[in-house]
N, C-alpha and C positions, 0 to 999 in steps of 0.2 A: 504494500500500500504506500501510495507518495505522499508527500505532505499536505496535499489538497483534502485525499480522503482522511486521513488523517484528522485534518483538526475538525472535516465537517461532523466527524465522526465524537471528537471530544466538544465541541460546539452544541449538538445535539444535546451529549452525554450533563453537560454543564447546563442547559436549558432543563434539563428533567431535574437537575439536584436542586435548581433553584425553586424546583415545587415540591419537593418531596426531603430537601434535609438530607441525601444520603449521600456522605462524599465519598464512600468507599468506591464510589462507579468511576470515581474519577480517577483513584488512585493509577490502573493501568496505563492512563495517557501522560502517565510524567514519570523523567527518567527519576534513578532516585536521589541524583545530585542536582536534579533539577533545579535552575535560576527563573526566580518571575520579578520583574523590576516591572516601575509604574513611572514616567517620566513626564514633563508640562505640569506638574500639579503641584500645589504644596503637600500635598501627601505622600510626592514620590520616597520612592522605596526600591529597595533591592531587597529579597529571599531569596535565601540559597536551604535547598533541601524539600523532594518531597511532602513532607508532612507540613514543614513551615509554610511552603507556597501553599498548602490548601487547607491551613488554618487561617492564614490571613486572607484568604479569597473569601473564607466565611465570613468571617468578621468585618470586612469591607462589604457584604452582603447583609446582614443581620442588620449592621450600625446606617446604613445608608437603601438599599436598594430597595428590603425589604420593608422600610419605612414608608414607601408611597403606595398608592392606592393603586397605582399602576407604571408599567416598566413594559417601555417597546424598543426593538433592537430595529434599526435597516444597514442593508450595505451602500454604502457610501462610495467608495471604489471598487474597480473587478479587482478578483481576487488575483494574485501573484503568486507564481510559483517558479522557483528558480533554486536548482539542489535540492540542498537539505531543509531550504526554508521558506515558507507562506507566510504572505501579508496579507490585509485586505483593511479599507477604512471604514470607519463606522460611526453610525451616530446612536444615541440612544436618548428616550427620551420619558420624564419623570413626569406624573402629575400628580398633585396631590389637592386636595380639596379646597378652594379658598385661594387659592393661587398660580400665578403662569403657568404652562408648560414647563421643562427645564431641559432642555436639549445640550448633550453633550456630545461632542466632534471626537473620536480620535482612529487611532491606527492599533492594529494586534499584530504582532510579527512572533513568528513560531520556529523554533530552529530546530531538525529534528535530530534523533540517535536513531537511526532506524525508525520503527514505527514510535517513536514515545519522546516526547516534548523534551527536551535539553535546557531551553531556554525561551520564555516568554517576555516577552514587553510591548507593554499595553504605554502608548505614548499618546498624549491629548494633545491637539492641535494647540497653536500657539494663542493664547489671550483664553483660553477655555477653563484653565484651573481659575484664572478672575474670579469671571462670571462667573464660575461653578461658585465661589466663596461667597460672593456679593447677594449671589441668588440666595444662597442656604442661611446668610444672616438673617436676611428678611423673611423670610419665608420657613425655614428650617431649623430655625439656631440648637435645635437638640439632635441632630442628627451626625452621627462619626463618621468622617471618611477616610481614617485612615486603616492600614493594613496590617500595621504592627501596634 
């Protein structure tokens, strides 16, 4: 499998955890020295290590995602595929009751080991972490977006 099937395949895998809480589905799609770094945002971060990368995906999910009333994902860019590694751009977008939309811009770029994530970084277009903060004062101020 290439990296295209690949991540549609943990993309999927990552859409069903986000309903159901179960991240052992995810464990197969990441190597176990696997890196997920978060760049453009004041939350950026680096994880290094399996288990770390998908405890703080949780907790960037619980503190933030899961807090709106609604979360929709689109592709933004075609997808790329080039070696060992898949990008694609994206936006996603928050509503919550009482307030704008909240639309975030970014990029996922996937490096693979074989069939299993090496390295991930989720990178927000540039002025996006702003807005992201500006928005969530006003609108959100109890909500966590960070990953550690």
């Amino acid at each position: 499998m290439g990296p295209l099937q690949s991540f549609l395949a943990y993309a999927q895998d990552f859409e069903t955890t986000y309903e159901d809480d179960d991240w052992s589905r995810l464990e197969r799609h990441f190597a176990p020295g696997a890196v997920y770094e978060v760049r453009g945002a004041p939350f950026a971060c680096r994880i290094e290590g399996r288990r770390a990368v998908l405890r703080g995906m949780k907790k960037s999910l619980d503190g933030f995602d899961r807090r709106f009333e609604k979360r929709s994902l689109e592709v933004t860019e075609a997808p790329k595929e080039a070696g060992d590694t898949f990008t694609v751009g994206w936006a996603a977008t928050y509503r919550k009751p009482g307030a704008p939309p909240l639309v975030i811009h970014g990029r996922s770029t996937a490096r693979y080991a074989g069939d299993v994530i090496a390295e991930l970084v989720d990178e927000f277009l540039e002025g996006t972490g702003a807005e992201l903060a500006s928005w969530s004062r006003a609108h959100a101020p109890d909500v966590d977006l960070s990953y550690i």
